[in-house]
C-alpha positions as CSV (number, residue, x, y, z in Angstrom):
1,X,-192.0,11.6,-33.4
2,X,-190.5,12.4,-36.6
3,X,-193.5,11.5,-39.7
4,X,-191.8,10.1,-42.6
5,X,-193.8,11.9,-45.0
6,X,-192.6,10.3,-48.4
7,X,-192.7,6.8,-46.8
8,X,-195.9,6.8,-45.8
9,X,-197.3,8.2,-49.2
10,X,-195.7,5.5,-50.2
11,X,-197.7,2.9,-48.0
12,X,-200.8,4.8,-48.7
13,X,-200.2,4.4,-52.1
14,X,-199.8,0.7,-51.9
15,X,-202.3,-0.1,-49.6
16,X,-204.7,1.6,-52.6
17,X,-204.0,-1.6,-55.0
18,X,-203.2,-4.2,-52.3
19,X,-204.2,-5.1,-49.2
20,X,-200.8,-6.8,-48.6
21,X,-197.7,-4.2,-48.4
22,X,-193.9,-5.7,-47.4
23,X,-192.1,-3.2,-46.3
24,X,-188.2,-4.1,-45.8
25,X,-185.1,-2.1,-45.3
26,X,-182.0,-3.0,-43.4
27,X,-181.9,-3.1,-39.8
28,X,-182.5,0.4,-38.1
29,X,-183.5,1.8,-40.7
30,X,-186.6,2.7,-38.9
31,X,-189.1,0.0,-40.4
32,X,-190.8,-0.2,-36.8
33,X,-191.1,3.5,-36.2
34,X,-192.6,3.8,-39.7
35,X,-195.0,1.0,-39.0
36,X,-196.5,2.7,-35.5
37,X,-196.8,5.5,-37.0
38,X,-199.6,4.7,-39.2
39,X,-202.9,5.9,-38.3
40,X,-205.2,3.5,-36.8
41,X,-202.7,0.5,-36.7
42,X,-202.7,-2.0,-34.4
43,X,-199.3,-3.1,-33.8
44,X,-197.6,-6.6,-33.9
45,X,-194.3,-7.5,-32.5
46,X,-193.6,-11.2,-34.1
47,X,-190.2,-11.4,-32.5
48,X,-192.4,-11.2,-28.6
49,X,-193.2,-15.1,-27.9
50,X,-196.9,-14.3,-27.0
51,X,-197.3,-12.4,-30.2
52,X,-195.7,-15.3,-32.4
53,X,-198.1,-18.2,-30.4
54,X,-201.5,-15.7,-31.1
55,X,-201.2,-15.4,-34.7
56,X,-199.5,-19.1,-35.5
57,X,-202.0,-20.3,-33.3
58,X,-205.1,-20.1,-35.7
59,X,-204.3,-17.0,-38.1
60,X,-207.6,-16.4,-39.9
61,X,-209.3,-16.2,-36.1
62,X,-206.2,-13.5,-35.4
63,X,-207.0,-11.6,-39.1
64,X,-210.8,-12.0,-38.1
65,X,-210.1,-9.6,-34.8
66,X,-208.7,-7.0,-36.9
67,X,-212.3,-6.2,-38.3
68,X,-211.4,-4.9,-41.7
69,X,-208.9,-2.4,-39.5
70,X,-204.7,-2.5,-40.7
71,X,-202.5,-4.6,-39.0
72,X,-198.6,-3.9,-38.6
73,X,-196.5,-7.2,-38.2
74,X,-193.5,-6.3,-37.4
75,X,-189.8,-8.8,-38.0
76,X,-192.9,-11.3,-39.7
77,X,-190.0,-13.5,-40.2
78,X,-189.7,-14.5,-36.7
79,X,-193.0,-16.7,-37.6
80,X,-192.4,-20.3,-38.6
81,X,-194.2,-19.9,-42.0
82,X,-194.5,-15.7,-42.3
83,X,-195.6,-16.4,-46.2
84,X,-198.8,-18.6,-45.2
85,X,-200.4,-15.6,-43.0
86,X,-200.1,-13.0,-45.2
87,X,-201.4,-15.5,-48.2
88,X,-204.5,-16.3,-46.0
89,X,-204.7,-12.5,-45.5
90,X,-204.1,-11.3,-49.1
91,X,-206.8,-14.5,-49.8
92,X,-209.6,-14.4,-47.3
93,X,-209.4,-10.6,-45.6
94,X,-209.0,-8.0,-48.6
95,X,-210.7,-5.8,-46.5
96,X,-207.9,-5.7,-43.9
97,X,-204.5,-3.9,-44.2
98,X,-201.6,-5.9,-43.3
99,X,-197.8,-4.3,-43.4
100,X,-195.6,-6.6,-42.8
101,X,-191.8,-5.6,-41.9
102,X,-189.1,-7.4,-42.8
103,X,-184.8,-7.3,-43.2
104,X,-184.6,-8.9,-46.8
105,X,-186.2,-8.9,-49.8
106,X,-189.5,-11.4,-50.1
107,X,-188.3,-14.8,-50.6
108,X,-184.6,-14.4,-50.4
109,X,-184.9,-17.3,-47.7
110,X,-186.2,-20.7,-47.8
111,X,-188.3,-19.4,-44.9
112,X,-190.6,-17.6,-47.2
113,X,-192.1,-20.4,-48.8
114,X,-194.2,-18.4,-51.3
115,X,-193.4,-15.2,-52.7
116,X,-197.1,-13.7,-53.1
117,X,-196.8,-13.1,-56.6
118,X,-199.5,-10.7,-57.4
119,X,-201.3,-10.3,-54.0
120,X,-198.6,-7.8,-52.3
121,X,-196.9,-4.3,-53.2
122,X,-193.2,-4.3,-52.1
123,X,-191.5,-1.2,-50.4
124,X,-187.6,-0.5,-49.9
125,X,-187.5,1.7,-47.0
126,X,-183.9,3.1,-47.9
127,X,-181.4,5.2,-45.2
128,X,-182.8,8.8,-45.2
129,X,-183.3,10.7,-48.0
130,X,-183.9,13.9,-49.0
131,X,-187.6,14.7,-47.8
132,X,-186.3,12.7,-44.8
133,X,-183.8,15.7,-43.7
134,X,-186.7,18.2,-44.3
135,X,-188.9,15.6,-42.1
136,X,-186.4,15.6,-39.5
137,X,-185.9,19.3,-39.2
138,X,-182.2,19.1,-40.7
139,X,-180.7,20.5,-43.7
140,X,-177.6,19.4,-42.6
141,X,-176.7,17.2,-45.3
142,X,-172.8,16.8,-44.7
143,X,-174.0,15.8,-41.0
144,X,-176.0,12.7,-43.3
145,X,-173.5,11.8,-45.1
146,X,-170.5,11.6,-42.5
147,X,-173.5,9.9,-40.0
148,X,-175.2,8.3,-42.4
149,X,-178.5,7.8,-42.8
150,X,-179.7,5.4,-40.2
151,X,-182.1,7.8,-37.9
152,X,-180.5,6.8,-34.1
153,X,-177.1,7.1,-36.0
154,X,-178.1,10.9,-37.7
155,X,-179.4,11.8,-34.6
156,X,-176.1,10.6,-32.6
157,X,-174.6,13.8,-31.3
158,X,-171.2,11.6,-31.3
159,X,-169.9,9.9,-34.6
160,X,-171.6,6.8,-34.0
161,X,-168.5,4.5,-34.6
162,X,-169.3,2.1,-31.7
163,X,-172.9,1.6,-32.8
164,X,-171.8,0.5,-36.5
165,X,-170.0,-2.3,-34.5
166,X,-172.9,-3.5,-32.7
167,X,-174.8,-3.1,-36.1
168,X,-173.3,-5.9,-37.3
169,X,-173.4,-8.3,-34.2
170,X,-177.2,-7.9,-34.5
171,X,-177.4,-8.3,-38.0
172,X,-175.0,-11.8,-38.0
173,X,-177.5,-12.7,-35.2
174,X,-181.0,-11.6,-36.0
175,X,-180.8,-11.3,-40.0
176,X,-178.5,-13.6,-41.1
177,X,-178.5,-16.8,-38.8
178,X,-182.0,-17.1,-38.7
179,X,-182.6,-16.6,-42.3
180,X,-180.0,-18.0,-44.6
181,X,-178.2,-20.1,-41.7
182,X,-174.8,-19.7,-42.8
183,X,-171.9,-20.9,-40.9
184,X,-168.5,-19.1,-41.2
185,X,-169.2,-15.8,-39.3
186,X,-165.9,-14.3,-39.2
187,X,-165.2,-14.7,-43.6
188,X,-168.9,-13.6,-43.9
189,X,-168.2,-10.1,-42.1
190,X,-165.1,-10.1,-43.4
191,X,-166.4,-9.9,-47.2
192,X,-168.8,-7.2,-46.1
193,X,-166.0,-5.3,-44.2
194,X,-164.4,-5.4,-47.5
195,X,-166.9,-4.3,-50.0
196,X,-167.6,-1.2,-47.7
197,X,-164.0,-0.3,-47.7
198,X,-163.6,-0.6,-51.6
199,X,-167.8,0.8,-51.7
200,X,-168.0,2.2,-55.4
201,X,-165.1,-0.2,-57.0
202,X,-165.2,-3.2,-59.1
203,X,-166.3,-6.8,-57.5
204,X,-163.7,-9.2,-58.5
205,X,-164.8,-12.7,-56.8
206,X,-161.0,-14.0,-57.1
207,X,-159.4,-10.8,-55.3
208,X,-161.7,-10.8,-52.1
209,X,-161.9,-15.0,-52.1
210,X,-158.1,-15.2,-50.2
211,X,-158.3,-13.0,-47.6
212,X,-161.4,-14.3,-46.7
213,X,-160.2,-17.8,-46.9
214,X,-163.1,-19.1,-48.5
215,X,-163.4,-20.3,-52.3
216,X,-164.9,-17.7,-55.4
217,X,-168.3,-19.8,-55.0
218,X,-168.5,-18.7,-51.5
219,X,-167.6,-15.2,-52.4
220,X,-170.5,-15.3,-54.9
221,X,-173.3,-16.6,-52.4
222,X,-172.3,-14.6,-50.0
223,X,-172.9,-11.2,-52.1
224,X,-175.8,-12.4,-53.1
225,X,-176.5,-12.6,-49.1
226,X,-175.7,-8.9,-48.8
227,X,-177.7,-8.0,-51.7
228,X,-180.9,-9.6,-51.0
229,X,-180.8,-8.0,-47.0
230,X,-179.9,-4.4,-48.7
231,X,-175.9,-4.2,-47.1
232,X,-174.7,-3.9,-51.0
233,X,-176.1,-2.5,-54.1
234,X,-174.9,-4.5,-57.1
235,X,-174.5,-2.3,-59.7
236,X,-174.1,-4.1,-63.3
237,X,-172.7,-2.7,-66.3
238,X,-174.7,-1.4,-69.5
239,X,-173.4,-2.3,-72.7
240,X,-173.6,-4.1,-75.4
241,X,-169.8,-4.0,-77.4
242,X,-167.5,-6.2,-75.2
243,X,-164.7,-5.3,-77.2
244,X,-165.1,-1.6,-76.4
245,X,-167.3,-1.5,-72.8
246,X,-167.4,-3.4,-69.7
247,X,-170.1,-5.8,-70.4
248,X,-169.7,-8.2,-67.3
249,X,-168.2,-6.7,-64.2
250,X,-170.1,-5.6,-61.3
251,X,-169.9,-2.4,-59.0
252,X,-170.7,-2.6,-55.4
253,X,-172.0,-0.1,-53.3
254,X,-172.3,0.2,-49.8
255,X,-175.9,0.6,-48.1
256,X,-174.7,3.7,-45.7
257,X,-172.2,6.6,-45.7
258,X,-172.1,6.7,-42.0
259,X,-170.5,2.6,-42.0
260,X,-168.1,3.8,-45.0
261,X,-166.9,6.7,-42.7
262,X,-166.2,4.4,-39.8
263,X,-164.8,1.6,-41.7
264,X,-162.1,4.3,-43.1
265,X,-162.2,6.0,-39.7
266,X,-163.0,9.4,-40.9
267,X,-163.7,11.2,-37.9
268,X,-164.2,14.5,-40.0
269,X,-164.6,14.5,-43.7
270,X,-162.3,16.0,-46.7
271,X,-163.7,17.7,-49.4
272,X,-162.3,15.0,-51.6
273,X,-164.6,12.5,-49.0
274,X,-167.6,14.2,-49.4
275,X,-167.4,14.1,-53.2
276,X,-167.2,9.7,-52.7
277,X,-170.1,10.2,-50.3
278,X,-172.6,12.6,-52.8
279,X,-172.2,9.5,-55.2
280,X,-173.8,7.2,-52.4
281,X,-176.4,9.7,-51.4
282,X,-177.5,10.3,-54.9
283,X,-177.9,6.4,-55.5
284,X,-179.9,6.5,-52.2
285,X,-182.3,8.7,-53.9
286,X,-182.9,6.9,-56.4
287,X,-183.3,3.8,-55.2
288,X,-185.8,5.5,-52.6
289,X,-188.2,7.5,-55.4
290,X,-187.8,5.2,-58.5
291,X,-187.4,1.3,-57.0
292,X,-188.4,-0.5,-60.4
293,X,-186.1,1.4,-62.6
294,X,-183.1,-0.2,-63.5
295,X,-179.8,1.7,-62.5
296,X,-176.4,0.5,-64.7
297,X,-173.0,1.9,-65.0
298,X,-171.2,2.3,-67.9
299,X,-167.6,2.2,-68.6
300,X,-165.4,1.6,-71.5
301,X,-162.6,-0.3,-72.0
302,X,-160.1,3.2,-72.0
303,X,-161.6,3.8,-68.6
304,X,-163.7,6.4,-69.5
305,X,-166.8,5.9,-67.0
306,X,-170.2,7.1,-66.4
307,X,-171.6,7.1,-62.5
308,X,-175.1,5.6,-63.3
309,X,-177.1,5.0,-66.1
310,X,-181.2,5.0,-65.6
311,X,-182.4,2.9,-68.3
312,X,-186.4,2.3,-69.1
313,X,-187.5,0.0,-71.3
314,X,-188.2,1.9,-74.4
315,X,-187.4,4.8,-73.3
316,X,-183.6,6.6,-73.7
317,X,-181.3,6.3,-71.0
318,X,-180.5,9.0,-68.4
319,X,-176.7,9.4,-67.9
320,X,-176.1,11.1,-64.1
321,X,-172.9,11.8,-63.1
322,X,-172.0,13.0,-59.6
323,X,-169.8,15.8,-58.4
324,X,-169.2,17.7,-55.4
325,X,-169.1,21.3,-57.6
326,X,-169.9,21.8,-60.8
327,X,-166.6,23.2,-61.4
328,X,-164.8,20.1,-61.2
329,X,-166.9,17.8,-63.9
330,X,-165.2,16.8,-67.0
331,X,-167.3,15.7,-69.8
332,X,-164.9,13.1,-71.3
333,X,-167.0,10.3,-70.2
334,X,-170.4,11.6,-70.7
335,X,-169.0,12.4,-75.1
336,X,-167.8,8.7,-74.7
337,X,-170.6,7.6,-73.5
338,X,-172.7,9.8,-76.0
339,X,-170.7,8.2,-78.9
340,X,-172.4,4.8,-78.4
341,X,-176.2,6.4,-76.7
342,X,-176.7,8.9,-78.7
343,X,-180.1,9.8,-77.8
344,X,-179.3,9.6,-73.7
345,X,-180.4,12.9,-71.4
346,X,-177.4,13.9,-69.8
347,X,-177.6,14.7,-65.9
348,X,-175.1,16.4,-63.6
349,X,-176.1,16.0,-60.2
350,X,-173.8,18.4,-57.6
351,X,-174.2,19.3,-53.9
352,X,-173.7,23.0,-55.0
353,X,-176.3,23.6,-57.6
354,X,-179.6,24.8,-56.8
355,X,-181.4,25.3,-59.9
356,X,-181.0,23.3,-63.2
357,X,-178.2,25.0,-65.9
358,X,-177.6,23.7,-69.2
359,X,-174.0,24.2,-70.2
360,X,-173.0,23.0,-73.8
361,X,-169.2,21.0,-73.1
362,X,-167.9,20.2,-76.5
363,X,-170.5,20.2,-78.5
364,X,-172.7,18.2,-75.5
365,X,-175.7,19.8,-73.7
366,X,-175.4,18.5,-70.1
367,X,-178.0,19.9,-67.5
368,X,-176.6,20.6,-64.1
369,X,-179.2,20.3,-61.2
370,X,-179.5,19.3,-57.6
371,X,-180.9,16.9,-55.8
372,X,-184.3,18.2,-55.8
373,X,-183.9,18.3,-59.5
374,X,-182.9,15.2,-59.6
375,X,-186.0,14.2,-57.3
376,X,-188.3,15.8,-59.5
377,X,-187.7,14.3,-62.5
378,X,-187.5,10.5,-60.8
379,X,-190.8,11.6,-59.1
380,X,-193.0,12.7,-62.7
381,X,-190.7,9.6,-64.8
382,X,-192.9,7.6,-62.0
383,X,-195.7,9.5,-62.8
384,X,-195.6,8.8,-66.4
385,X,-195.0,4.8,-65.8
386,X,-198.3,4.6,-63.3
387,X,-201.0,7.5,-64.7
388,X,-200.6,8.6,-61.6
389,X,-199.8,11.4,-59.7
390,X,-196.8,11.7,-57.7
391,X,-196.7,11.6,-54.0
392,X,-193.3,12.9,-52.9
């Protein structure tokens, strides 16, 4: 079995300020495996009746038997009131570890009925990154990003087109229904269908409300839905001029390259493809090594766009744009962008480049790196933030 090296520096990490860690992550995205493979765990399957009838049954006897010992409870959710065991655990057992697993962010459902404010670390176990693919024994990145990054779909030695289908049964039936309860199925997956097919574009409410047949409300609850069980990333604009930049309008991501391939039914991937798929891996990354840092877009009202924008609280903002090559980036955005932020690090993140080069474009000092660059600097920026060291 494959060890997850960054995730569980991650948990270790956690578990060092709170006895309490959520750990959540889209379906398959290899919460469970993560979970078992801690050492010394003793593992919990809430969605097994037996499981759900010893811990509901009187929790602070069940937390008692784990002697001071850490405790994986796995798909918590299935429990009638998941937020009430892992209070009295956070509460009345400091001593013992609890990870509970989870497909949504903590109280995105009425079923959470308390959040934990300040008794729990959260973790976002994203689709695999890049110390995943060293993990895994694959440098085979153009294999990640036409699979994707869900482990049983990486390690398909088919394109797993089929299993994206049955992907979503079980997420309407085992995510969705039980934890938001909503009704209309068929507009639901539609709207996700959708946003995967246009991943990276605009979100206009009015343009996806008709052929989904439901009302711009609707539309709006239901992305919020898809963001709060990791299917989307919402990406909002940075700016502060509405008469020059896009101040209001949202991008949307999808979660996965592998469901954007078979959505468009890319069977083999284009060189112009893998270009639209870098820009999702690279978001992956960051949203894996720097969770609590805010990533924007920006874009001006003569189109002129920059990819993302990591912005710290006073700190200057990080422009990253992402190409394929380094020989096919033009700086017209990133000067446009400069223009307005003038103090902003420029970052060119390519699938070609190996080591970081700084090229002056008009006037503009831009640093091309890789991915690993790219890794590094989220890795010591998370460094600074905490006093700590990194882990990755």
């Amino acid at each position: 079995m494959e060890q997850r090296t960054f995730w569980l520096g991650q948990i270790d990490a956690a578990f060092r300020s709170r006895s309490v860690v959520w750990l959540s992550g889209v379906r398959r995205t290899g919460k469970t495996t993560l979970a078992r493979s801690l050492p010394e765990v003793a593992y919990f399957d809430c969605e097994l009746p037996r499981v759900r009838r010893e811990i509901e049954g009187d929790p602070e006897a069940f937390l008692r038997s784990a002697g001071g010992g850490t405790l994986a409870l796995d798909e918590i959710h299935r429990l009638a009131n998941p937020s009430e065991v892992l209070k009295i655990a956070a509460d009345h057992f400091p001593r013992t570890r609890v990870l509970a697993t989870g497909s949504s962010a903590l109280g995105a459902s009425a079923k959470f009925r308390d959040t934990l404010a300040g008794r729990k670390r959260e973790i976002r176990l994203t689709p695999m990154m890049s110390q995943d693919l060293r993990d895994f024994g694959s440098a085979d990145l153009r294999r990640r990003l036409h699979h994707g990054g869900l482990p049983p779909m990486f390690l398909s030695p088919e394109f797993p087109e089929r299993d994206v289908s049955e992907w979503f049964d079980a997420y309407w039936a085992r995510d969705i229904q039980e934890l938001f309860r909503l009704e209309r199925r068929a507009a639901f997956l539609r709207l996700a269908e959708l946003l995967i097919l246009q991943s990276g574009g605009m979100f206009e409410a009015s343009k996806l409300a008709r052929p989904c047949e439901v009302s711009r409300s609707t539309i709006a609850n239901y992305l919020a839905v898809l963001e709060a069980t990791y299917l989307v990333h919402v990406i909002r604009p940075l700016g502060g001029n509405a008469a020059a930049e896009i101040v209001a309008a949202p991008k949307v991501y999808a979660f996965d390259t592998g469901f954007i391939c078979a959505m468009r039914g890319w069977d083999r991937l284009r060189p112009e493809d893998e270009g639209h798929l870098w820009e999702h891996y690279v978001l992956n990354e960051i949203v894996a090594r720097s969770p609590a840092r805010e990533v924007r877009y920006w874009r001006d009202k003569q189109g002129r766009e920059v990819d993302f924008v990591l912005a710290a609280r006073g700190r200057p903002p990080v422009a990253v744009e992402c190409k394929r090559s380094a020989a096919d980036f033009d700086a017209a955005g990133l000067r446009a962008f400069r223009a307005r932020h003038p103090g902003a690090e420029n970052l060119v993140v390519c699938m070609d480049v190996d080591r970081d080069t700084v090229r002056t474009l008009g006037g503009l000092p831009v640093t091309f790196t890789g991915l690993d660059g790219l890794a590094a600097r989220l890795s010591s920026a998370g460094s600074a933030r905490t006093g700590t060291r990194s882990r990755a």
